[in-house]
C-alpha positions as CSV (number, residue, x, y, z in Angstrom):
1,X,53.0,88.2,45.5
2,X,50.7,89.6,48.3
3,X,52.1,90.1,52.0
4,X,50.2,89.1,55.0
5,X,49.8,92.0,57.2
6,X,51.2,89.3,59.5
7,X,54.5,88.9,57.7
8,X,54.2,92.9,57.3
9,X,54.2,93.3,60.9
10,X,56.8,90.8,61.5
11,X,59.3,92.2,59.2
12,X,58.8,95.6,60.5
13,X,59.6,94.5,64.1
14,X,62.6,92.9,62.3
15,X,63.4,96.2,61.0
16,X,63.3,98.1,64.2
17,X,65.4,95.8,66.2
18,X,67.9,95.9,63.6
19,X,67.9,99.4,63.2
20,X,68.0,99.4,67.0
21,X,70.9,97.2,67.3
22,X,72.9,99.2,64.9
23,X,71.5,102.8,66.6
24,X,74.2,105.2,67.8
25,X,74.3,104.8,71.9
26,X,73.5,107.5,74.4
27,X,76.0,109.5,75.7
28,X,75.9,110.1,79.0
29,X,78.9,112.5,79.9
30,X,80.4,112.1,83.4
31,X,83.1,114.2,85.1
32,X,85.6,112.7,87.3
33,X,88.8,113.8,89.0
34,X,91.8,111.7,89.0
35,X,93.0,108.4,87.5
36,X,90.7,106.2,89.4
37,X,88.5,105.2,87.3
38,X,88.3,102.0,86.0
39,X,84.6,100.9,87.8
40,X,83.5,103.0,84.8
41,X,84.7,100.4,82.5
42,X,82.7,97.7,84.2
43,X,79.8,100.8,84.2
44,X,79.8,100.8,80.6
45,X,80.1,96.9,80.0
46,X,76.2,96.6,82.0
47,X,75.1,99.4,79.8
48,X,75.9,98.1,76.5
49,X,72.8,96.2,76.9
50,X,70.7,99.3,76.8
51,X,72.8,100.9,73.9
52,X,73.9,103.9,76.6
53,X,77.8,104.9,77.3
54,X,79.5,106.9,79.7
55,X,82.3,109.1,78.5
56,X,84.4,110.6,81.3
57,X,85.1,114.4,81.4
58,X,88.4,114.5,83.3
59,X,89.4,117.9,85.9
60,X,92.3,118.6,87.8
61,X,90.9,120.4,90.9
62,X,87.6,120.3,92.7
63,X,86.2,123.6,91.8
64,X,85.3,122.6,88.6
65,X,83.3,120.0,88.3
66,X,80.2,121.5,89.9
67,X,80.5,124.2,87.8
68,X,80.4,122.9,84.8
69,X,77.6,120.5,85.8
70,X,75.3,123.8,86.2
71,X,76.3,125.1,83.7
72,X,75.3,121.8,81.0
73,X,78.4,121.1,80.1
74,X,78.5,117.6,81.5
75,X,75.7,115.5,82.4
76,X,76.2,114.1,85.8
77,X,79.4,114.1,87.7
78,X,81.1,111.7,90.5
79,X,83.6,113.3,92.3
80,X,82.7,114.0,95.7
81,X,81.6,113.3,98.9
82,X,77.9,114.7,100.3
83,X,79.9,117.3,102.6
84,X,81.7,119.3,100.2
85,X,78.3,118.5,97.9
86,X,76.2,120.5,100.4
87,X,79.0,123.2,101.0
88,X,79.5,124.2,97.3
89,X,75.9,124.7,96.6
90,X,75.8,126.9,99.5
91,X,78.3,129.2,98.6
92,X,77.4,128.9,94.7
93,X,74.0,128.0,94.2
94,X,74.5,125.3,92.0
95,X,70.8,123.5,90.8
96,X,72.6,120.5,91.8
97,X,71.7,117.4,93.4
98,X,73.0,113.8,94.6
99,X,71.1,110.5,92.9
100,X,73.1,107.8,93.3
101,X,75.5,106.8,96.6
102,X,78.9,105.3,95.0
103,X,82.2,104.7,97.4
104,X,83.5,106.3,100.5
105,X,87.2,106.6,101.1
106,X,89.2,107.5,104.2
107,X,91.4,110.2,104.8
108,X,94.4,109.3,106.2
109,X,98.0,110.8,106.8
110,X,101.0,110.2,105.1
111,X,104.6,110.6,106.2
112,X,107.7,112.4,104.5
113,X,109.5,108.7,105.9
114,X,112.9,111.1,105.4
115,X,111.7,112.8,108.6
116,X,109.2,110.6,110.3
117,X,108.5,107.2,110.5
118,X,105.3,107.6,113.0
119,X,102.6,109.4,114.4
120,X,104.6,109.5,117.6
121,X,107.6,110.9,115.7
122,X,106.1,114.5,114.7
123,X,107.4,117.1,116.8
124,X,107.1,121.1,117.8
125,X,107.7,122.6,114.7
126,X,106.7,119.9,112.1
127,X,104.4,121.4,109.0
128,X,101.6,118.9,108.4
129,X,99.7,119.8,105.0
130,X,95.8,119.5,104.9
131,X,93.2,119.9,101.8
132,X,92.6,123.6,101.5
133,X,88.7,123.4,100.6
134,X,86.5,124.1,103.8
135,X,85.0,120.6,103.9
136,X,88.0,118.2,103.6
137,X,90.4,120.7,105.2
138,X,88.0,120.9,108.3
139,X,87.8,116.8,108.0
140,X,91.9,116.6,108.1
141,X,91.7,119.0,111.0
142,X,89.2,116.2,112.9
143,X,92.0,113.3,112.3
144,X,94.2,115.4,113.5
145,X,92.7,115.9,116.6
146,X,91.6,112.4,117.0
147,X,95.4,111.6,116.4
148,X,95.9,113.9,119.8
149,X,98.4,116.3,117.9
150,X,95.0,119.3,118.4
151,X,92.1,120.1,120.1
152,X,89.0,122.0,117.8
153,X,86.1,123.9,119.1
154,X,83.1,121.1,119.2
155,X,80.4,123.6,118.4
156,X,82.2,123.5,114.6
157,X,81.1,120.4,113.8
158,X,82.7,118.5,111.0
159,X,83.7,121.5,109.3
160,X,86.7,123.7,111.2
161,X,88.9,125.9,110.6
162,X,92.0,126.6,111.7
163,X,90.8,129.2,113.7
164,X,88.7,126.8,115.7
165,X,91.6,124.8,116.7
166,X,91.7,125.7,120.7
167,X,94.9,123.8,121.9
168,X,97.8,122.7,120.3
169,X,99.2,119.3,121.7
170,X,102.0,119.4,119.3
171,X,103.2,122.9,118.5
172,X,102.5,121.9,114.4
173,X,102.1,124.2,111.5
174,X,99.6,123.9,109.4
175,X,99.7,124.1,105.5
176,X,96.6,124.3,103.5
177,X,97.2,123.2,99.7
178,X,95.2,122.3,97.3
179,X,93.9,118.6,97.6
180,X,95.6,117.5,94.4
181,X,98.7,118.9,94.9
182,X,99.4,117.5,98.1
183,X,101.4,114.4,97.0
184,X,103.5,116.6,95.1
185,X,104.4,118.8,98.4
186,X,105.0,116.0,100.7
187,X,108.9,115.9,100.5
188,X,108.7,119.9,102.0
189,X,106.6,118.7,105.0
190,X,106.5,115.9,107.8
191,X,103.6,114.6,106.5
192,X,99.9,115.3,104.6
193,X,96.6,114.0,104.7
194,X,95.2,112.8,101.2
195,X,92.4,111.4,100.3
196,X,91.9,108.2,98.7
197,X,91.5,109.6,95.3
198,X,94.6,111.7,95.2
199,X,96.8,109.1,96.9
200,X,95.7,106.5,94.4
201,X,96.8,108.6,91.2
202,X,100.1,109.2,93.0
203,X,100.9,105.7,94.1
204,X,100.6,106.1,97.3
205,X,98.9,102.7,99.0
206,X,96.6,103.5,102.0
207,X,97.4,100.5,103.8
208,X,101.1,100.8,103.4
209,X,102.6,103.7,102.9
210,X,99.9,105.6,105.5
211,X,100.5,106.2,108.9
212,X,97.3,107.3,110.2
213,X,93.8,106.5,108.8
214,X,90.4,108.1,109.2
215,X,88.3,106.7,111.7
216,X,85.4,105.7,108.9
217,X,82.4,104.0,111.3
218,X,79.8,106.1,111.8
219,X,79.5,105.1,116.1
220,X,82.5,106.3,116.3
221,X,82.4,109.3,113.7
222,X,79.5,110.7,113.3
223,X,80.0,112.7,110.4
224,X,81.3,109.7,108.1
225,X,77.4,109.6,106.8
226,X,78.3,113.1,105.3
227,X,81.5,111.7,104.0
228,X,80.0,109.2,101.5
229,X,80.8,110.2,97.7
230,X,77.8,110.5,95.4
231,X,77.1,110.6,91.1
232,X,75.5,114.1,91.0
233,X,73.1,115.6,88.3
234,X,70.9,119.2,87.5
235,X,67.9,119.2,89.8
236,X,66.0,119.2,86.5
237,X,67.5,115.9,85.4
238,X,67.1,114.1,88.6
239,X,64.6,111.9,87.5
240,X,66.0,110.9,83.8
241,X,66.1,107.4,83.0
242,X,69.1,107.4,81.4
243,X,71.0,108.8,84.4
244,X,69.1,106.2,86.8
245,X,70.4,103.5,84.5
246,X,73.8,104.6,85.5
247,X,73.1,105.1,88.7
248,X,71.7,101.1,88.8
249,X,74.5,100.1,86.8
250,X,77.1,101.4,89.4
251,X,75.1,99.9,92.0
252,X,75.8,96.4,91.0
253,X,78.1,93.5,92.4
254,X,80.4,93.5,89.8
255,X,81.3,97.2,90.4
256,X,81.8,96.7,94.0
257,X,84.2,93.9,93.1
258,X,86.0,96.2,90.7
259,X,86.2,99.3,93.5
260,X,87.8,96.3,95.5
261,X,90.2,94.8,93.6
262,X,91.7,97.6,91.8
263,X,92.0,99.5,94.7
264,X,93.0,97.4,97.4
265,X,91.1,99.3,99.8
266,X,91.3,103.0,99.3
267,X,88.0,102.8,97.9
268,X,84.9,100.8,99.8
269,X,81.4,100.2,98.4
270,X,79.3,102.8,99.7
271,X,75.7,102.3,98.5
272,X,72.6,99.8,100.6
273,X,73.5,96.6,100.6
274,X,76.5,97.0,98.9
275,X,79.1,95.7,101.5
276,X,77.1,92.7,102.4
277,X,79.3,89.5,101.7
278,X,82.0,91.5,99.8
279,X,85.9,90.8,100.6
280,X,89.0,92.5,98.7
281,X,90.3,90.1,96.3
């Protein structure tokens, strides 16, 4: 029985897609900090259709992600917000580079409600904990002076120290930790100042259990631009079409209703066009 090159063809397509639907799918390996992260389920339900899957890498501290980013061992990573992005290539140069905006979160304070109940409430001689990387702790230092407990040199920027603080309205002390440790030290201070991220994985809700949030519009803080978090690859790999799938996968309306709902507004959409029309539900 002869074949018509026809049929020939049209079995081979056949053949592909079948062999295409059974392929193996591309890993794409992602590093992440914290317990926050089901958006990546919803990530990986819009990639099935192009046979790609994320698998998170999971790290307990901020100092290695980047790290192991430049150094291959993970393919992109989403962790971190463009400040602390900027500042760690500085001081390490990291080949690294932000492709994809994702969520931005505010940083707000919350209290050891054994010894305060309010901002009004902290006193001469309270300890308030703060992140102890340059970027978030010099953000923490900002709410606190828009709080009115300090005053910081201007010239600073977003990023001072503690040395830059010029006047203390409160006679505080300051304790610099470790931002994922800080839930664990709030019972030994009045209160601390944790990011989204961190509060989440500790249960701690940052509409009700904070007493102080970050000031997130950018009229009225001009460094939240800096502050929005970003999915992060190798300069070389900036342009790979598997990463920009993820990228566009993540920037789709049924992740900004996951970031939403599951996190009841510790974490808001951060790319273009992202907030238009979207409410918590």
């Amino acid at each position: 029985m002869k074949l018509s090159f026809k049929k020939v063809l049209t079995s081979a397509a056949a053949l592909a897609l079948c062999s295409a639907a059974f392929a193996d799918p591309t890993i794409v390996k992602v590093g992440v900090v914290g317990a926050y992260n089901a958006q990546w389920d919803t990530i990986n339900e819009i990639l099935k259709k192009d046979n790609i899957e994320v698998k998170l890498v999971k790290y307990s501290d901020y100092a290695t992600p980047n790290r192991a980013l430049n150094d291959g061992d993970i393919d992109l990573n989403a962790f971190q917000h463009k400040a602390f992005l900027k500042n760690d290539i500085a001081r390490n140069g990291y080949k690294i580079e932000a492709v994809g905006d994702t969520l931005i979160t505010p940083l707000c304070v919350f209290n050891n409600k054994d010894r305060i109940k309010s901002m009004s409430d902290i006193k001469d001689g309270d300890i308030i904990a703060i992140p102890s990387d340059l970027t978030n702790g010099g953000r923490a230092l900002k709410v606190l002076e828009s709080a009115g407990l300090i005053k910081v040199d201007p010239a600073k920027g977003y990023t001072p120290t503690k040395a830059d603080i010029t006047a203390y309205n409160k006679k505080i002390k300051i304790r610099e930790a470790e931002s994922g440790i800080l839930a664990r030290i709030l019972p030994d201070v009045s209160a601390a100042l944790i990011n989204g991220g961190n509060a989440f994985t500790a249960h701690l809700d940052p509409t009700r259990d904070s007493i102080y949030q970050e000031n997130l519009d950018p009229k009225v803080n001009k460094a939240a631009p800096q502050l929005v978090n970003v999915i992060v690859a190798r300069s070389a790999d900036k342009d790979n079409p598997v990463y920009k799938k993820v990228v566009d996968a993540y920037h789709t309306d049924a992740v900004a209703r996951t970031l939403l709902k599951e996190y009841k507004g510790a974490f808001i959409p951060a790319w273009e066009g992202a907030l238009n029309g979207y409410k918590a539900q």
